[in-house]
N, C-alpha and C positions, 0 to 999 in steps of 0.2 A: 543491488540491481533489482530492476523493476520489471514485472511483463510489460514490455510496449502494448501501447492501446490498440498499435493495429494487430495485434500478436491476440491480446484478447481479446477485442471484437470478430477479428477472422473464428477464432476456435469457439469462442460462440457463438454463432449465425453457424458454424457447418455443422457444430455437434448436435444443436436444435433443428437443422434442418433432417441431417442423419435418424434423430433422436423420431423426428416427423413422419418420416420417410419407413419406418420399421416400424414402429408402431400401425402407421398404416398398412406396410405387408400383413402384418400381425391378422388386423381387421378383416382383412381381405381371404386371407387363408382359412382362418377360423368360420366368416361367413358363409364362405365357400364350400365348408369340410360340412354344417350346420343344415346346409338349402344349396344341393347343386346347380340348381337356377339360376342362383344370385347371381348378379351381374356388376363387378365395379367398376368404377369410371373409368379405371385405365384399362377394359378390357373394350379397345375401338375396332377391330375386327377379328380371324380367325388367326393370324401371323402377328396382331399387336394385342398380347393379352396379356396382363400382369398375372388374372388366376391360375391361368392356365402353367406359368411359370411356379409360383407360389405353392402349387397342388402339386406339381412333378416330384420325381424321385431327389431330384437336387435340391428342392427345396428346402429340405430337413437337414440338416450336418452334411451338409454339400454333398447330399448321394454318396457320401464316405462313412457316414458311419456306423449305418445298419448292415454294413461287411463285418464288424466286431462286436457289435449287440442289436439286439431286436429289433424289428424297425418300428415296434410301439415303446421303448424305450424310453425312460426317462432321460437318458443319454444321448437319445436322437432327436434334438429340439429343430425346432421350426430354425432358417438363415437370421430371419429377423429378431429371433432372441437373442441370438448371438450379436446381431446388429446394436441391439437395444444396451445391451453391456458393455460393446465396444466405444459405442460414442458416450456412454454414460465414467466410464474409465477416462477416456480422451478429455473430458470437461474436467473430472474430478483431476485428473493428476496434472492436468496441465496449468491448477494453481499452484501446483511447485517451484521454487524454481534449484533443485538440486540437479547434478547433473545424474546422479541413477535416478531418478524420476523422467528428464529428457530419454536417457537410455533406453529407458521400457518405451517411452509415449513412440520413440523412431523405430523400434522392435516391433513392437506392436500395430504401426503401421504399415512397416514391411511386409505384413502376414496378412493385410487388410487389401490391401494392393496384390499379393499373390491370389488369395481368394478372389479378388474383381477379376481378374484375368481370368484366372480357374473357368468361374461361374459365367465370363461373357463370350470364352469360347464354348460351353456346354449350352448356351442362350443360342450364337449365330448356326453352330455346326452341327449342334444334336437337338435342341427342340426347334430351332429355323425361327425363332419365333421375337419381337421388339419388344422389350419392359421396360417402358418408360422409368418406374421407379428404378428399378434397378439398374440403367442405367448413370439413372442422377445419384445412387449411393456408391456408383464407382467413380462417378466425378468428384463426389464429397472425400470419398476415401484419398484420394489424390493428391487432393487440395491440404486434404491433415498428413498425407505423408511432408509435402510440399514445408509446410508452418512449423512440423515437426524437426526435419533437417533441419529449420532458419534457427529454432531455438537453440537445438544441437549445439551450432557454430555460433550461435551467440551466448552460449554458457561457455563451451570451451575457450573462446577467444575471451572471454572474462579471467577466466582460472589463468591462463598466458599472462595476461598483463600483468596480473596481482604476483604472478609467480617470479 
């Protein structure tokens, strides 16, 4: 069995987009932390500002992790490193095609999809505030939970027939 083409071109365009997407939080934060000035493109007014998200307490280990270590921690990384790992995992593992490799890639996305939720109720209800990007990484995350399932069910329904 093969990956279908649409199977890896979907998980590549989202993982490079994801991949895009974090890297530029990354930018953004950093620039930010650098020159409180700075001004990036997705910050279009007071209520649509990607820095202002990016800067906040959630930005780093989702505002959870400087509860158990310091908030200058090497433990308490920026969302988008974690971003950066997650879709860099998502590409790498999703040239497997074992089913504990699927396992993790639909685990893995379940945690990724918990976190967008997390993070888009602490976005609407506690900084009031629109992140363009981070909206569009909780569409991408979705779309890999989405490709993640289809592989799921099309390895186990492989192991079925052979069985």
């Amino acid at each position: 069995m093969a990956v279908p083409t649409w199977e890896r071109k979907t998980r590549v365009f989202l993982c490079v987009l994801g991949l895009c997407l974090s890297v530029y939080a990354l930018h953004v934060e950093l620039s930010r932390e650098r020159n409180p000035d700075y001004r990036a493109m997705c910050d279009l007014g007071e209520s649509v500002s990607c820095s202002k998200v990016f800067t906040s307490r959630w930005g780093r280990g989702f505002g959870l992790v400087q509860f158990f270590v310091a908030k200058d921690s090497p433990l308490n990384q920026p969302n988008s490193v974690l971003g950066i790992i997650f879709y860099t995992l998502q590409m790498g593992l999703g040239l497997s095609l074992s089913r504990k490799a699927a396992v993790f890639l639909v685990f893995c996305s379940w945690v990724s999809v918990a976190g967008s939720l997390y993070l888009a109720c602490i976005l609407a209800f506690v900084l009031g505030d629109f992140c363009m990007v981070c909206v569009s990484t909780y569409v991408v995350n979705f779309a890999l939970l989405f490709t993640n399932l289809k592989r799921r069910r099309a390895i186990d329904g492989t192991k079925e027939k052979a069985g």
